[in-house]
C-alpha positions in Angstrom: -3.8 -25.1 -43.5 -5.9 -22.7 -45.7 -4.9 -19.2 -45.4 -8.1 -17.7 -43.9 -7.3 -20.1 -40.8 -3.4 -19.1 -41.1 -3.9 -15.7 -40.6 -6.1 -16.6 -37.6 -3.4 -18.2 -35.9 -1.1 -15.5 -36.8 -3.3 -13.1 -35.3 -4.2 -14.9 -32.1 -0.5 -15.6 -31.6 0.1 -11.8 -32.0 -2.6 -10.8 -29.8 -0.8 -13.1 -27.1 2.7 -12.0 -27.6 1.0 -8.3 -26.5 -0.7 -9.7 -24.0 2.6 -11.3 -22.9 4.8 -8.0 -23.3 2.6 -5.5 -21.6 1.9 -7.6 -18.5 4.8 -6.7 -16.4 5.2 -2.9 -18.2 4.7 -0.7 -15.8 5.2 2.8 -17.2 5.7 5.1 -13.7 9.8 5.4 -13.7 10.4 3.5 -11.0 14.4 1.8 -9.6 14.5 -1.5 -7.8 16.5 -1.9 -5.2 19.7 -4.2 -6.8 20.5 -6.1 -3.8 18.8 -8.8 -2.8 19.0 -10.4 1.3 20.9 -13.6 1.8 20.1 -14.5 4.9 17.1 -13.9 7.1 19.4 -12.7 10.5 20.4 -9.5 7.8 16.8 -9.1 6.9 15.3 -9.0 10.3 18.3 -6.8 11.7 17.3 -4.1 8.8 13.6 -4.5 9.4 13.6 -4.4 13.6 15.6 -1.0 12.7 13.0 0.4 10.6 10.2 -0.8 12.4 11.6 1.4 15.8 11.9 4.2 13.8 8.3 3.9 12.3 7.9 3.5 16.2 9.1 7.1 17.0 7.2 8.7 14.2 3.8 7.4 15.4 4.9 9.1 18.8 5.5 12.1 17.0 2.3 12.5 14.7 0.4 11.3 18.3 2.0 14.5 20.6 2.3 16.5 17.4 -1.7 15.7 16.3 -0.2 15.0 12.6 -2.4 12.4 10.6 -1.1 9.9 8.5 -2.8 7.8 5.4 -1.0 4.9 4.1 -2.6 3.5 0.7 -1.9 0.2 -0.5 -2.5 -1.2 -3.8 -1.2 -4.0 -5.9 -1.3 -7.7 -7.8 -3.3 -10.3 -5.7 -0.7 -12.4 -3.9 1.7 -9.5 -4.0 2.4 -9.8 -0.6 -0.1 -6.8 1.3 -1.0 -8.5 4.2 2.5 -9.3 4.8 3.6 -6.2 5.0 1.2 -4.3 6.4 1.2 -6.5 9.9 5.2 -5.4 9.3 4.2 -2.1 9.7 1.6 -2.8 12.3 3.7 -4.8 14.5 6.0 -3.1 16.8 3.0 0.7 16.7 1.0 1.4 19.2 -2.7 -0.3 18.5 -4.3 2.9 19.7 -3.1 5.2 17.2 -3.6 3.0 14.0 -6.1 1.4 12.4 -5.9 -0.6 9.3 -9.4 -1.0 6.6 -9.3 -3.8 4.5 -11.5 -2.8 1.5 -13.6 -4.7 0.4 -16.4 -4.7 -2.4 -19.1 -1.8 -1.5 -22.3 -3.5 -0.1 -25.7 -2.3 -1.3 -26.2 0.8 0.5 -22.7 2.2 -0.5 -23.4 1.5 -3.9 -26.0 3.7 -3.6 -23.9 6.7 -2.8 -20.8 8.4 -4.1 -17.9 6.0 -4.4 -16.1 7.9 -1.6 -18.2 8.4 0.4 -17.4 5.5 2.6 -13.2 6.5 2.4 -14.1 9.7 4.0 -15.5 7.8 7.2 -12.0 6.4 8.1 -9.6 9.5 7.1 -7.8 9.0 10.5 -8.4 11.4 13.3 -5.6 13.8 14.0 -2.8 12.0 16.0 -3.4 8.6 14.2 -2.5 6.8 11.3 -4.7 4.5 9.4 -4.0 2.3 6.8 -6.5 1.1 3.4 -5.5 -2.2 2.1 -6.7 -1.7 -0.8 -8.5 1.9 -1.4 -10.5 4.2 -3.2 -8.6 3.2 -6.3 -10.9 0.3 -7.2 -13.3 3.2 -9.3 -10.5 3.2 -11.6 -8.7 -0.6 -11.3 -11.3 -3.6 -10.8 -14.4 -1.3 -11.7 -12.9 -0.7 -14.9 -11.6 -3.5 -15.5 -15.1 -5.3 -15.3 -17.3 -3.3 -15.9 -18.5 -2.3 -12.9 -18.5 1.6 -13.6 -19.3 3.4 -16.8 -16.5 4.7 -18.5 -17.9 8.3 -18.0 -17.7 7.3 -14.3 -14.2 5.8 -13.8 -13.0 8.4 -16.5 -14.6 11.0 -13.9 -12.4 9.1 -10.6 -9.4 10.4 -11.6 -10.3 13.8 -10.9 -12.2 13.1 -7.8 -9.7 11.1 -6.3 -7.1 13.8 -7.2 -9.7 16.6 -5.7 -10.3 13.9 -2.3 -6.4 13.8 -1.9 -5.4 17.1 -2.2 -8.5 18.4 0.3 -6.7 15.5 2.8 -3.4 17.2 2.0 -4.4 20.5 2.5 -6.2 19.9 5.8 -2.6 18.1 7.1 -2.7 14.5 6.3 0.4 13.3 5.0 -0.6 10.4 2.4 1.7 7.5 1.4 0.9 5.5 -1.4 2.6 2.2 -2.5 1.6 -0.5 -5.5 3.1 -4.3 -5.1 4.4 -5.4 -8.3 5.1 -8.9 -9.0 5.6 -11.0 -12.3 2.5 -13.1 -13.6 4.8 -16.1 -13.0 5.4 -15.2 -9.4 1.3 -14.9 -9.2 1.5 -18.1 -10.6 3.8 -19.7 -8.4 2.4 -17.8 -4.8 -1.2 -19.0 -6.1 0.0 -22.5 -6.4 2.0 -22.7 -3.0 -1.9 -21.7 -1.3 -4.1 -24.2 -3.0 -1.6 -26.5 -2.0 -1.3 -25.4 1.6 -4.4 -26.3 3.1 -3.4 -23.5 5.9 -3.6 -21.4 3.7 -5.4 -22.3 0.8 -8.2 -19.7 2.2 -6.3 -17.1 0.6 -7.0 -18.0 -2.9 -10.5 -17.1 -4.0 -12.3 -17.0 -8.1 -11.7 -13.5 -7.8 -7.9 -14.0 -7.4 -8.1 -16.6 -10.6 -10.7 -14.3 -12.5 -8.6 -11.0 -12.1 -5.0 -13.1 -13.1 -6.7 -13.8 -16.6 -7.4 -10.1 -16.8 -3.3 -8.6 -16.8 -2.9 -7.3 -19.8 -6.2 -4.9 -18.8 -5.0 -4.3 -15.2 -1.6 -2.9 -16.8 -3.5 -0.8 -19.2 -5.9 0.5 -15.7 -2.8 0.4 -13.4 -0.4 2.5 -15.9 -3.3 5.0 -16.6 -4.2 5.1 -12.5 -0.2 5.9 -12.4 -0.3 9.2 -15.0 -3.4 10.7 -13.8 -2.9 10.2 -10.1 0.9 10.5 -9.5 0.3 14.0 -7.7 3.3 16.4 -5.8 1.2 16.1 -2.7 0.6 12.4 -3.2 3.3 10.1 -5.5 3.0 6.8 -5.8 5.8 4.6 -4.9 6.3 0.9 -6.6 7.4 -1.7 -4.2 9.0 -4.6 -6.0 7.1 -7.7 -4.4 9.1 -10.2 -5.8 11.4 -10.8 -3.0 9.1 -11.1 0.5 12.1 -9.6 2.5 13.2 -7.0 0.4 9.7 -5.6 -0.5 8.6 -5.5 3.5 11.9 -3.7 4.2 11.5 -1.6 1.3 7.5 -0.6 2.7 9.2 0.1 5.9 11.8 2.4 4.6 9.2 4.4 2.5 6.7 5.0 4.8 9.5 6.4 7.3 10.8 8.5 5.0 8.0 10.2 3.9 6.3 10.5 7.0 9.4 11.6 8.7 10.0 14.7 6.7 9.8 17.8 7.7 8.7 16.2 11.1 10.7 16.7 14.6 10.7 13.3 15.9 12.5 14.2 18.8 10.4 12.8 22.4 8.3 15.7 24.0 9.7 16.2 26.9 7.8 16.0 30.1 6.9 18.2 32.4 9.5 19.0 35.0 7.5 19.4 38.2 6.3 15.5 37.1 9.7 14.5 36.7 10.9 16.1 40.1 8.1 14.3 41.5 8.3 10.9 39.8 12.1 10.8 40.9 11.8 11.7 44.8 8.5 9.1 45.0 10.4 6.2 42.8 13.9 7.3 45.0 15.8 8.3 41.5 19.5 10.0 42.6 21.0 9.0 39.5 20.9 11.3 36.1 18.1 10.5 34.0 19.4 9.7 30.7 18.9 12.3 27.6 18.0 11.4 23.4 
């Protein structure tokens, strides 16, 4: 081998061992959780828990008119949708709505890039839910090219500036990133194109964006210094392990929506309970919290 075409390898095998060590660095300090469930009856038991008590804080923010955003980013085949209908499932389908985001059609192109967020900011006693978010100004449309660097430069402000005017006007925001390897992409990407139930789920996007890591750590690590805000932190969810990362969701969307918040029933009226209990023949005590 001559050395002009040596020192090509050398430098292409270089430029892949980079690739290679900066594709699952993710530079937010972040702690997984060490445990790992064993068995599904363990998993469930923890998530039913956590699901009733996500349960009482929608009731809260509902008679309380609090108003709750919950952002979620992360890999493809990290495990979103999976999560979010485990935070969906046991609320009441009146007070939250989830937005799955998708690319911005012709006319939204046209305008600001938020624009379209501040349509859905959820109504005071509600919750709503972007799976995926205003973050794509700074992730996939840097990424490719779809913004000018002056403009996705320019997101980080104006997302900053959007959250902190939804903070300041009582929204309490929760934002959490799924992380998973590139081999567990791999492998989740595999198990759909060879479940033909489910094979819908991959798309060229999903294939085109896995060849572009080592850009999306670069975009994702920036998105974490410049939008990692007191009123809004980002949380990482380690998506590796299904069960753990839809119990961990769970627990971090109760406990920061559950600060600071009395989640204790309002109580009724007691003319309408004397009532209710003479008409439905009630002697017994009713019970209390």
């Amino acid at each position: 081998m001559h050395e002009k075409e040596q020192s090509s390898v050398v430098s292409s095998e270089k430029l892949e061992k980079q690739k290679q060590e900066t594709q699952n660095t993710l530079t937010l300090v972040h702690e997984f959780p060490a445990s790992r469930f064993t068995d599904k009856e363990t998993y469930k038991a923890e998530e039913k828990a956590l699901q009733e008590q996500l349960f009482h804080v929608q009731q809260a923010y509902f008679h309380q008119n609090r108003r709750a955003l919950i952002i979620f980013e992360g890999w493809d085949a990290s495990g979103k949708g999976g999560a979010i209908r485990r935070v969906t499932e046991k609320l009441d389908p009146r007070g939250v709505r989830v937005l799955p985001v998708a690319k911005p059609d012709e006319i939204d192109q046209a305008k600001h890039f938020l624009y379209r967020f501040w349509h859905h900011v959820p109504a005071p006693g509600n919750m709503t839910i972007f799976d995926r978010s205003h973050y794509g100004r700074v992730l996939v449309e840097r990424v490719d090219q779809l913004a000018s660097d002056a403009q996705w430069q320019r997101g980080y402000r104006e997302i900053n500036e959007f959250e902190e005017t939804l903070h300041n006007s009582g929204v309490r925001i929760v934002k959490l990133f799924m992380h998973i390897s590139a081999a567990e992409q791999r492998k989740r990407f595999e198990e759909r194109l060879r479940n033909p139930y489910k094979r819908w789920k991959l798309t060229a996007e999903d294939l085109h964006n896995s060849k572009q890591r080592h850009h999306y750590i670069r975009a994702i690590n920036d998105m974490f210094a410049k939008t990692n805000t007191p009123f809004a932190p980002w949380k990482i969810i380690d998506g590796e392990h299904k069960w753990q990362a839809r119990v961990e969701v769970l627990r971090a969307i109760v406990e920061v929506l559950s600060a600071d918040v009395d989640i204790v029933p309002t109580p009724l009226d007691e003319d309408l309970i004397a009532m209710a209990t003479q008409q439905l023949n009630i002697t017994d005590e009713l019970p209390g919290i």
